[in-house]
FITIPA-886611 format. One record per residue (C-alpha): x negated, y, z; residue number from 1; residue in one letter. Coordinates in nm, 3 decimals, decimal comma, always signed. Layout:
ATOM;u;v;w;seq;type
ATOM;X;Y;Z;NUM;A
...
This chain:
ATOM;u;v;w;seq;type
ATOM;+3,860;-3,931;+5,144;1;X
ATOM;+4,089;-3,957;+4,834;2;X
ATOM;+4,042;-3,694;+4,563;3;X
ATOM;+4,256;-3,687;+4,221;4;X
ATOM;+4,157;-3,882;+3,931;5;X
ATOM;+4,397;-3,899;+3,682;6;X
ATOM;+4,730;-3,773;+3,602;7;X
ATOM;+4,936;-3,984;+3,344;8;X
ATOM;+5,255;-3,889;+3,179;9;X
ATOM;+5,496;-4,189;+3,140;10;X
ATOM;+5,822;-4,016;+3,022;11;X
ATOM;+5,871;-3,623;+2,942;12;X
ATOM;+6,226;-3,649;+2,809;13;X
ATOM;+6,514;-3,459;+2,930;14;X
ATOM;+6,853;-3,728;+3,020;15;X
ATOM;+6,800;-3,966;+2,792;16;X
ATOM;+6,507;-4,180;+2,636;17;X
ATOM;+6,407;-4,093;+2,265;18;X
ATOM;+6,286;-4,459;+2,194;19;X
ATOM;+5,904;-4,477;+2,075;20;X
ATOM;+5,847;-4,090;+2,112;21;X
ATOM;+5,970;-4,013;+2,483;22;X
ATOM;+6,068;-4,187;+2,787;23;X
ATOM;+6,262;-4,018;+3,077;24;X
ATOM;+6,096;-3,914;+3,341;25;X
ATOM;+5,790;-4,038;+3,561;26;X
ATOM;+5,455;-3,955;+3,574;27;X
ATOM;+5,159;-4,146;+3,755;28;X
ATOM;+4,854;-3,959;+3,945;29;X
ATOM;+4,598;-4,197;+4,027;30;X
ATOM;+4,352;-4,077;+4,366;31;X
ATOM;+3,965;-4,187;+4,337;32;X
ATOM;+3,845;-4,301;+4,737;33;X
ATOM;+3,556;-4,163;+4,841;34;X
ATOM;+3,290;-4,366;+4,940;35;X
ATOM;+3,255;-4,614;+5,282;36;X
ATOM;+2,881;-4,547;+5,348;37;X
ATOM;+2,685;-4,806;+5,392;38;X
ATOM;+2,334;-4,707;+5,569;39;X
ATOM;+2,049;-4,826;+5,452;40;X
ATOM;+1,797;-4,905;+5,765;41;X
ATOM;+1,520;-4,786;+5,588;42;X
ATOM;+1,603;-4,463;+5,407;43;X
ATOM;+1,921;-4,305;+5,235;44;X
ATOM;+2,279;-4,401;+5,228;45;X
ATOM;+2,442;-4,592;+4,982;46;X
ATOM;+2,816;-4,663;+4,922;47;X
ATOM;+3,083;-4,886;+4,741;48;X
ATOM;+3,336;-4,742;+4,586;49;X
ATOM;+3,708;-4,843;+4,741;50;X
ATOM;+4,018;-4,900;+4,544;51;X
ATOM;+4,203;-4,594;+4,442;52;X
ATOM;+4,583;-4,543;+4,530;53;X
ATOM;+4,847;-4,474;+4,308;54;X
ATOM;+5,160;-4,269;+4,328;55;X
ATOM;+5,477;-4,262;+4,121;56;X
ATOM;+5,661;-3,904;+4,078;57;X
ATOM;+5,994;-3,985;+3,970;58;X
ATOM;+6,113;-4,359;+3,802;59;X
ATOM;+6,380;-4,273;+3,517;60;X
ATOM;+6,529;-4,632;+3,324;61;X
ATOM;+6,226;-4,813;+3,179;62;X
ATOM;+5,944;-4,670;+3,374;63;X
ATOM;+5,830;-5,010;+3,443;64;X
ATOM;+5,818;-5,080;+3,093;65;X
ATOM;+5,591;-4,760;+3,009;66;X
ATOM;+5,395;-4,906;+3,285;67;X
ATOM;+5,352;-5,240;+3,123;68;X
ATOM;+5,181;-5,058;+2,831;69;X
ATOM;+4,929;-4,815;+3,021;70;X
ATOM;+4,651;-4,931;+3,179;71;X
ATOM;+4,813;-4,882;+3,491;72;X
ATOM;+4,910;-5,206;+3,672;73;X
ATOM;+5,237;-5,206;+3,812;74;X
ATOM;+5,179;-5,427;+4,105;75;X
ATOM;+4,896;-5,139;+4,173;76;X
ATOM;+5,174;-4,867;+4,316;77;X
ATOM;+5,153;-4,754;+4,661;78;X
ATOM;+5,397;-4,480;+4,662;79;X
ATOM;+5,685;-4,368;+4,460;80;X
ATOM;+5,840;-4,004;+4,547;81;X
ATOM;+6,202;-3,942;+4,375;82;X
ATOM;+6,224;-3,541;+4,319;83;X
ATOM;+6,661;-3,635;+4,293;84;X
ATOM;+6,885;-3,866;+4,266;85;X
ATOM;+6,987;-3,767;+3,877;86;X
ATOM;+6,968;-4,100;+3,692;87;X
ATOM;+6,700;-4,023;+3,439;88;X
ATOM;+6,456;-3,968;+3,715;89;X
ATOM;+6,536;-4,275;+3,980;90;X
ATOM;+6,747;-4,584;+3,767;91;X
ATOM;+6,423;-4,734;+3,712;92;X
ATOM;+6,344;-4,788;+4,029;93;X
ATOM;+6,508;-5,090;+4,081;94;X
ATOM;+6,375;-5,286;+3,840;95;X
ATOM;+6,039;-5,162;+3,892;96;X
ATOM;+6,008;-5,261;+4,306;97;X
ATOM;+6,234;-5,607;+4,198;98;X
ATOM;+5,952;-5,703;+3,931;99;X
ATOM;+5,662;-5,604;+4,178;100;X
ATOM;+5,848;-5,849;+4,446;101;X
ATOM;+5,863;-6,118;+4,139;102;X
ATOM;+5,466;-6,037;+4,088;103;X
ATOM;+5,445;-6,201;+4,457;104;X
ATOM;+5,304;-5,863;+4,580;105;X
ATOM;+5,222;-5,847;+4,950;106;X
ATOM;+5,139;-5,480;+5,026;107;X
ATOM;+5,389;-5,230;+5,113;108;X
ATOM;+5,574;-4,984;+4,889;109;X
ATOM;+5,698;-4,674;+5,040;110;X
ATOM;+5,985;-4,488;+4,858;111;X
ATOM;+6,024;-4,072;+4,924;112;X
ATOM;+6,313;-3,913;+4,838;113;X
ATOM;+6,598;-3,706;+4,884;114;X
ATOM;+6,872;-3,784;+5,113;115;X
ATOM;+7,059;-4,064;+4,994;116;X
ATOM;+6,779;-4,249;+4,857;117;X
ATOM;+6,774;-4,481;+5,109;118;X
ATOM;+7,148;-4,595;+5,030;119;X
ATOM;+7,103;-4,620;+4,709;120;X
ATOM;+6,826;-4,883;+4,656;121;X
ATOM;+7,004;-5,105;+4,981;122;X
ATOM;+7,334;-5,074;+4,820;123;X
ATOM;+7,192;-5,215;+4,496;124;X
ATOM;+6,957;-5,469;+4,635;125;X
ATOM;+7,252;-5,564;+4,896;126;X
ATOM;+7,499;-5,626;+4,616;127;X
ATOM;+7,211;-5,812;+4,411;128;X
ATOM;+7,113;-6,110;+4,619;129;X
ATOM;+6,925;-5,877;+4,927;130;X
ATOM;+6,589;-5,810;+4,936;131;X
ATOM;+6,299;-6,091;+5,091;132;X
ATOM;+6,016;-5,907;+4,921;133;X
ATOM;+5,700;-5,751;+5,073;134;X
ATOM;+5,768;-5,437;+5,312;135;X
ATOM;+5,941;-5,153;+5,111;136;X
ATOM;+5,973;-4,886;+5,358;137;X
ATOM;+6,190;-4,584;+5,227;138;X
ATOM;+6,174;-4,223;+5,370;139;X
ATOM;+6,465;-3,984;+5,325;140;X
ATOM;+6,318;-3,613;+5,307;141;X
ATOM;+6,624;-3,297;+5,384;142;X
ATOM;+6,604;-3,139;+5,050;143;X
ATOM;+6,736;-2,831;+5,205;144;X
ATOM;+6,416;-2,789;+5,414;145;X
ATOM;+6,008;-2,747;+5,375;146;X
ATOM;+5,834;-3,108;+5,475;147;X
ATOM;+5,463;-3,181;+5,511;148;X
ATOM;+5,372;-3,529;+5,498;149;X
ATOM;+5,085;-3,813;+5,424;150;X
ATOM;+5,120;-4,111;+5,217;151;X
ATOM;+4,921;-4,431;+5,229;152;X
ATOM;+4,580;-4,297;+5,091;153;X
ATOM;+4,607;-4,089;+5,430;154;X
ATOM;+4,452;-3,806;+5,356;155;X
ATOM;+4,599;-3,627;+5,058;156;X
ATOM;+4,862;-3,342;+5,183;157;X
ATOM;+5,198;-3,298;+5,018;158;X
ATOM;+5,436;-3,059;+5,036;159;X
ATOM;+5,795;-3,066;+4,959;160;X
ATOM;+5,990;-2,770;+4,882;161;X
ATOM;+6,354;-2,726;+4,783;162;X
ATOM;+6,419;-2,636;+4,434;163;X
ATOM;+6,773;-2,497;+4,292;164;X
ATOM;+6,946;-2,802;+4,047;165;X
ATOM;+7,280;-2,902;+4,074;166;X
ATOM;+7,173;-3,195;+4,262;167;X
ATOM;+6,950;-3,152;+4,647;168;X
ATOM;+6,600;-3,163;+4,483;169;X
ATOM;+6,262;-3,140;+4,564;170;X
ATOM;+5,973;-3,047;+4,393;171;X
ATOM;+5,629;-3,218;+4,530;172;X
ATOM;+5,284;-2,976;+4,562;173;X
ATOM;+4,980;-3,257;+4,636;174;X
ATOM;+4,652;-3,117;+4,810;175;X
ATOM;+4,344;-3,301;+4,801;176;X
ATOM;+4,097;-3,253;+5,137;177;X
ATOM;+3,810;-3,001;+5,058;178;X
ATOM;+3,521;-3,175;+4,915;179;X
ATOM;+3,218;-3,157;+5,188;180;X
ATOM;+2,906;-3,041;+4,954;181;X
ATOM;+2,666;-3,321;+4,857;182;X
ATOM;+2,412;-3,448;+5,059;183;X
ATOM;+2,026;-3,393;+4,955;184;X
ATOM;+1,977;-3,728;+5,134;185;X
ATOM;+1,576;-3,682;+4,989;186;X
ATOM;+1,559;-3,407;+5,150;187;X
ATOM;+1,746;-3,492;+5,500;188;X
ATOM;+1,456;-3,776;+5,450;189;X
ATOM;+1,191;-3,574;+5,452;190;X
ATOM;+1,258;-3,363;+5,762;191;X
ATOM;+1,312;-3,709;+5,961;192;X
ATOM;+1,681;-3,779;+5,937;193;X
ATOM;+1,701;-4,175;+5,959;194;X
ATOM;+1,967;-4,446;+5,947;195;X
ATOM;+2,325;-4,320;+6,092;196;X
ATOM;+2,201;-3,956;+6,124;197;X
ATOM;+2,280;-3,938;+5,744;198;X
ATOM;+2,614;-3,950;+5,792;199;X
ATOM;+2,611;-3,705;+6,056;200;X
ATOM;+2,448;-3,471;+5,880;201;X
ATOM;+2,668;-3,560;+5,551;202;X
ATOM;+2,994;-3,479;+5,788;203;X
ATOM;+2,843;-3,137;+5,889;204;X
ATOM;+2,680;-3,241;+6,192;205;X
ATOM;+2,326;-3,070;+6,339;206;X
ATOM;+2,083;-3,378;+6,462;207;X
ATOM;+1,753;-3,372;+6,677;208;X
ATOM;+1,548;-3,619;+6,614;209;X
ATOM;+1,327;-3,782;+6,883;210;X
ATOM;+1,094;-3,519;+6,871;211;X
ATOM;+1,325;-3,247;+6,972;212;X
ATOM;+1,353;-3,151;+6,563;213;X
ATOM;+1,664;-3,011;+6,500;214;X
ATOM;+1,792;-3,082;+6,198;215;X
ATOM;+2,090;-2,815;+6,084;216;X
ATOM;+2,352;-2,973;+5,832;217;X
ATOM;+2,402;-2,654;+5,622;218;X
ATOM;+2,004;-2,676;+5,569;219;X
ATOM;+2,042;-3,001;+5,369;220;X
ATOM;+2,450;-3,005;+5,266;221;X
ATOM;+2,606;-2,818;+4,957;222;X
ATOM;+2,860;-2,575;+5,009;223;X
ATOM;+3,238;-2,756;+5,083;224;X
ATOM;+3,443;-2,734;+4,748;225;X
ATOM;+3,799;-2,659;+4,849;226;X
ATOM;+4,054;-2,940;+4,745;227;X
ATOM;+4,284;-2,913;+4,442;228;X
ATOM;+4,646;-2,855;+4,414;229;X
ATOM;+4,901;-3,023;+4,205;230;X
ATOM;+5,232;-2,909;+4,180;231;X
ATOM;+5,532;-3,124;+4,018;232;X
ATOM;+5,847;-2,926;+4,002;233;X
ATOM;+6,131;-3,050;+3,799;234;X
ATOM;+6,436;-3,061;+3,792;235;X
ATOM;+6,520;-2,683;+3,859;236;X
ATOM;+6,598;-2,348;+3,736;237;X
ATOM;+6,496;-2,174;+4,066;238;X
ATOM;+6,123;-2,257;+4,190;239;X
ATOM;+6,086;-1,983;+4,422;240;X
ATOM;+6,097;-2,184;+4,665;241;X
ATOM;+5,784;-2,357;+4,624;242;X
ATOM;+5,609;-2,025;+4,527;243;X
ATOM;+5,495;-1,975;+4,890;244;X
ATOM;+5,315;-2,256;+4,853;245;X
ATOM;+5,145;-2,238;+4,573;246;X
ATOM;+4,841;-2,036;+4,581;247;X
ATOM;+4,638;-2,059;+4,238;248;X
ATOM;+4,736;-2,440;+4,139;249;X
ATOM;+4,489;-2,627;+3,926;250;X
ATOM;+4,779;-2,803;+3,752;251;X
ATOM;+5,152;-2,694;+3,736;252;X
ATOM;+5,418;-2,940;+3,608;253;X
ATOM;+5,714;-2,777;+3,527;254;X
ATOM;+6,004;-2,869;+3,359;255;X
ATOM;+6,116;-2,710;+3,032;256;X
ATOM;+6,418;-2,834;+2,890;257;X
ATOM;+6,540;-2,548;+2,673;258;X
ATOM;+6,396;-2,216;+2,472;259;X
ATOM;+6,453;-1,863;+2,646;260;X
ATOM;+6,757;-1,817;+2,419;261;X
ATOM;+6,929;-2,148;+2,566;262;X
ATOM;+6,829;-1,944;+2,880;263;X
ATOM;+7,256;-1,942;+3,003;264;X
ATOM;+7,267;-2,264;+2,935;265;X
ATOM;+6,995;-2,391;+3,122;266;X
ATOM;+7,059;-2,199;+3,430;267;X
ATOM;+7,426;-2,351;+3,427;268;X
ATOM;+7,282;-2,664;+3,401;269;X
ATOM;+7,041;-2,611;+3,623;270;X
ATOM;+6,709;-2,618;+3,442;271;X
ATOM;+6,426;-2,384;+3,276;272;X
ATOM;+6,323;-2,278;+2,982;273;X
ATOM;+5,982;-2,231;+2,838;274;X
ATOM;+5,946;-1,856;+2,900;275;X
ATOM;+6,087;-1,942;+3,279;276;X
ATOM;+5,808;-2,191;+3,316;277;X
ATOM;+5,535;-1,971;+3,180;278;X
ATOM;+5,699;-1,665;+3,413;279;X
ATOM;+5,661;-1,916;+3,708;280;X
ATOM;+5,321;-1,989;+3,575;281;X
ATOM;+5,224;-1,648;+3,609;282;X
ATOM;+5,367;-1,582;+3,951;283;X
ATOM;+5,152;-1,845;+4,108;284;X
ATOM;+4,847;-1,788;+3,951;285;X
ATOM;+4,855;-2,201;+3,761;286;X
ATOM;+4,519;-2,265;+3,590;287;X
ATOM;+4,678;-2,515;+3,391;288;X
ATOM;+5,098;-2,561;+3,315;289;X
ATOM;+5,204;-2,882;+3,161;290;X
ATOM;+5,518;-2,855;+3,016;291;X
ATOM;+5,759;-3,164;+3,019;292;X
ATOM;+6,128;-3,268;+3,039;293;X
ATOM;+6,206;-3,178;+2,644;294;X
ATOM;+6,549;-3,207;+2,518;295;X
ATOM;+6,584;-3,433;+2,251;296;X
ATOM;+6,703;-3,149;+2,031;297;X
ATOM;+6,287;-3,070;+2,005;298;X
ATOM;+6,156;-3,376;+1,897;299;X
ATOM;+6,292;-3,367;+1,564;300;X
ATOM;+6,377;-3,002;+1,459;301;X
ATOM;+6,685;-3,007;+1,200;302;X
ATOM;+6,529;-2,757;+0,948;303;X
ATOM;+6,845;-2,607;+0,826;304;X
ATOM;+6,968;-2,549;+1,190;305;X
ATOM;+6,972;-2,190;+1,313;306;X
ATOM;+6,766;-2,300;+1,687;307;X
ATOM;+6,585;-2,530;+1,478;308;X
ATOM;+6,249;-2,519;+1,722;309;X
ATOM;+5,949;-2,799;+1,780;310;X
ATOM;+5,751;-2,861;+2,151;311;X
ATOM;+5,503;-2,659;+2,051;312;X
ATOM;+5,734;-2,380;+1,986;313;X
ATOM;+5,799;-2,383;+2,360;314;X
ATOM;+5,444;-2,384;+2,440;315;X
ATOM;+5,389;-2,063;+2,256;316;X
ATOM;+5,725;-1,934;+2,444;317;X
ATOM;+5,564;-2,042;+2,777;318;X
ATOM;+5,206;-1,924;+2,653;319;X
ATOM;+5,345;-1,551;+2,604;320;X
ATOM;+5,475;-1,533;+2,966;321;X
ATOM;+5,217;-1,736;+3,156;322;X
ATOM;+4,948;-1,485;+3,038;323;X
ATOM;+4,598;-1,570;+2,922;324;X
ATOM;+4,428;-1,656;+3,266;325;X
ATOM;+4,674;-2,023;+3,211;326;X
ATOM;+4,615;-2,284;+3,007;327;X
ATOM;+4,964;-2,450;+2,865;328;X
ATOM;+5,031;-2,736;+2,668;329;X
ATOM;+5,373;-2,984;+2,621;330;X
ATOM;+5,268;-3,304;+2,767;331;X
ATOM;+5,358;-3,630;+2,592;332;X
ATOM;+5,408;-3,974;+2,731;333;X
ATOM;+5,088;-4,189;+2,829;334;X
ATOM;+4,883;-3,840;+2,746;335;X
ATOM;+4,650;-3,838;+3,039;336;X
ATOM;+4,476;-3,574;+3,203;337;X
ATOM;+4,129;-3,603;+3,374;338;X
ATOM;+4,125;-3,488;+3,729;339;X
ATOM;+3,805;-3,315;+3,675;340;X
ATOM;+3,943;-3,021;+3,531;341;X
ATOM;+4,278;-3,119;+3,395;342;X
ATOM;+4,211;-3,214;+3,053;343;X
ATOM;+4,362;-3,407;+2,796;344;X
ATOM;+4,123;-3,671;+2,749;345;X
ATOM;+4,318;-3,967;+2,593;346;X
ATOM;+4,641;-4,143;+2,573;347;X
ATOM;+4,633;-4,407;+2,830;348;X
ATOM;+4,825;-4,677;+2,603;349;X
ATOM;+4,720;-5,013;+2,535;350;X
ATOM;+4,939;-5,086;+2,235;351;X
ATOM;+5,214;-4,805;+2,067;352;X
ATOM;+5,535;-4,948;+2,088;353;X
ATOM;+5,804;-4,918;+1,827;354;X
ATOM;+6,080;-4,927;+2,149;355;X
ATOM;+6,055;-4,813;+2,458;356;X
């Protein structure tokens, strides 16, 4: 089973970069394996951890670079989902799957996106010398309809649901499995359980033993934790859609390009503001909204301007609609967030970087 380890921010800027503050878009969420059991004749279980998958949300111009200086290793992507086909979320794509196939990469690469996706990357690899590189296998998703789907850790449940932007996009809601309760494997050993019937008993299964012993799996398993929920929505003024959906989200990604006074503006553009983001917040119950996509007018406030307002002016703006059962803060590139319970815990950067 795959369960979510890390989320990491690799550009949170709206259209264009903002060189060594903010990238355009992508983010990376990184999905711990469970463990392949490995039983022990004698007594308990024991495991090795496998390798965990990683998935791309969104590639805007230069994600490879941000990539190059996290700790996340490019040639280490399984899947890459494009929410649409505006420029600041896909151009980096190309560059990205071209260096992987210079890295001499072997395993796959599959590509989700919108329709048109598909032509897109072939008519730029077509045009630049074709494409003799490992298997890239791209999936075009109607971004007009709901689609449930599996990527390659096989076992983590996404969702994609339309969201109103002036291009077809589509916002992605992730789902881990529900965590089966631990094992009390000393226990289990106690009443008899032996060899494979610790996995059975581990997977929820009753076993008699030789002797006609019954041993029930709720008697010696925790209770099952139900999986978490992820939702990345962006770029959109309208996430209704997805609301459906979304049922008490441990983390909400939402866009937030503008303040509520920019609201016109935004709408016309097809974006949200802070205080949409917090309402949206609120109407699905998010235990934690991470705001991101900032127009470069926040980075830098102009104190004699009139709007002059900072990032965490719309947090507060988000804050005072979300209500107080939410936690809200403005994400920043290479901040990453533990999967445990969605906290900032560092900034996954090896080196700061004067240029992005």
């Amino acid at each position: 089973m795959s369960f979510f380890d890390q989320v990491v921010f690799l550009g949170t800027s709206s259209g264009v970069p903002q060189p060594g503050k903010r990238n355009v878009s992508s983010l990376a969420i990184t999905l711990r394996t469970g463990r392949s059991v490995r039983i022990d004749a004698n007594t308990v279980p024991r495991g090795i951890l496998l390798p965990p998958f990683k998935i791309l949300v969104d590639c805007g111009e230069a994600t490879q670079h941000q990539l190059m200086l996290s700790k996340i290793k490019l040639t280490k992507i399984d899947d890459i989902l494009i929410t649409h086909l505006h420029g600041d979320h896909c151009y980096g794509i190309f560059g990205l799957l071209h260096s992987c196939c210079m890295g001499e990469r072997t395993e796959p690469i599959t590509v989700y996106g919108p329709q048109g996706i598909k032509t897109m990357i072939e008519t730029v690899f077509a045009l630049s010398g074709g494409w003799n590189g490992y298997d890239l296998n791209i999936v075009e998703l109607d971004p007009t309809q709901h689609t449930e789907f599996t990527i390659s850790s096989g076992d983590v449940r996404i969702h994609a649901a339309p969201l109103k932007h002036r291009v077809p996009t589509l916002g992605y809601i992730f789902t881990e499995p529900d965590k089966p309760g631990a094992l009390n494997a000393s226990l289990a050993a106690q009443m008899g359980a032996r060899g494979p019937q610790f996995r059975d008993l581990k997977e929820g299964r009753d076993v008699t033993l030789s002797d006609g012993t019954l041993i029930r799996a709720a008697e010696v398993v925790g209770e099952t934790a139900k999986g978490r929920t992820i939702a990345v929505l962006q770029d959109t003024c309208d996430s209704s859609e997805a609301l459906p959906y979304l049922q008490g989200p441990d983390l909400l990604i939402h866009e937030c390009t503008y303040h509520d006074a920019m609201r016109e503006k935004a709408v016309d553009f097809g974006h949200s503001t802070a205080a949409m983001a917090g309402q949206f917040a609120r109407l699905c119950g998010a235990k934690v909204l991470a705001l991101t996509h900032f127009s470069p007018r926040y980075t830098d406030p102009d104190p004699d301007a009139e709007d002059s307002l900072s990032v965490g002016d719309l947090r507060q703006e988000a804050l005072a609609h979300a209500g107080p059962a939410t936690v809200a803060f403005t994400a920043e590139d290479f901040m990453t967030l533990a999967g445990s319970e969605f906290t900032r815990v560092a900034y996954n950067q090896l080196a700061k970087s004067t240029a992005l």
